[in-house]
C-alpha positions in Angstrom: -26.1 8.2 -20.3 -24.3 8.3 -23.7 -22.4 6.0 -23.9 -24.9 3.5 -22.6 -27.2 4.7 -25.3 -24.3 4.6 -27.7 -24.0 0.6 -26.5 -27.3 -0.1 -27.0 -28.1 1.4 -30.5 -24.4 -0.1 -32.2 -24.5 -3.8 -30.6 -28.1 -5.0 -30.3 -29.6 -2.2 -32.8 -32.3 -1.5 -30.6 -35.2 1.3 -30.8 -35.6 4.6 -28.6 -38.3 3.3 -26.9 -36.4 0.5 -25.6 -33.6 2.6 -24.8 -36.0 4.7 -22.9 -37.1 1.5 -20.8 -33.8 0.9 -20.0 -32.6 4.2 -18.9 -35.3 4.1 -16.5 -34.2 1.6 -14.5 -30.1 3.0 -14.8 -28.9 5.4 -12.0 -25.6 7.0 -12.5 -23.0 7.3 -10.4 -19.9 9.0 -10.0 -16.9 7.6 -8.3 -13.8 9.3 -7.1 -10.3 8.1 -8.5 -8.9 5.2 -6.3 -12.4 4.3 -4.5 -13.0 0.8 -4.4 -16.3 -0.8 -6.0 -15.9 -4.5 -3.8 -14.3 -5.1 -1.6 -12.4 -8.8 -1.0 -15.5 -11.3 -0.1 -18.2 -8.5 -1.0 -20.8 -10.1 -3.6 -23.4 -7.6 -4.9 -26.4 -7.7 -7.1 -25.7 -4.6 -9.5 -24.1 -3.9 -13.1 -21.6 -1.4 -13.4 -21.2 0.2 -17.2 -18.1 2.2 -17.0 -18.3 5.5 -19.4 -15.3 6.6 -19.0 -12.0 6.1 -17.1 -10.6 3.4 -16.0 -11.6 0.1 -13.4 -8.7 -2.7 -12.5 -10.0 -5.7 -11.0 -7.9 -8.2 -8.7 -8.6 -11.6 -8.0 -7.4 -13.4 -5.0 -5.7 -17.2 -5.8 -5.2 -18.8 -2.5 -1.7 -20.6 -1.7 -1.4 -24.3 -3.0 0.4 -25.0 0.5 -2.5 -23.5 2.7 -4.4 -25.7 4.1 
């Protein structure tokens, strides 16, 4: 997890052992091109670090006229 590790060392200047810690509790997954990570009304309890590629995120803004 590079570019976690890359993250971690350049913005909070943090040691290997703490690095180590936090690796522990990382798992890394890879995604196929056009899979979706929510869906509309999903809520989760998880961080996603994107290495590399590319996420676009929607947000839904309901119609001033519905009631």
């Amino acid at each position: 997890m590079n570019g976690i590790n890359r993250l971690l060392k350049s913005t909070l200047n943090v040691n290997a052992e703490i690095i180590k810690e936090v690796e522990s509790h990382l798992i890394k997954f890879k995604f196929p091109k056009n899979r979706e990570l929510l869906s509309l009304g999903e809520l989760t309890d998880k961080i996603y670090f994107i290495e590399s590629g590319l996420i676009r995120e929607y947000y839904y803004l309901p119609d001033k006229n519905e009631d």
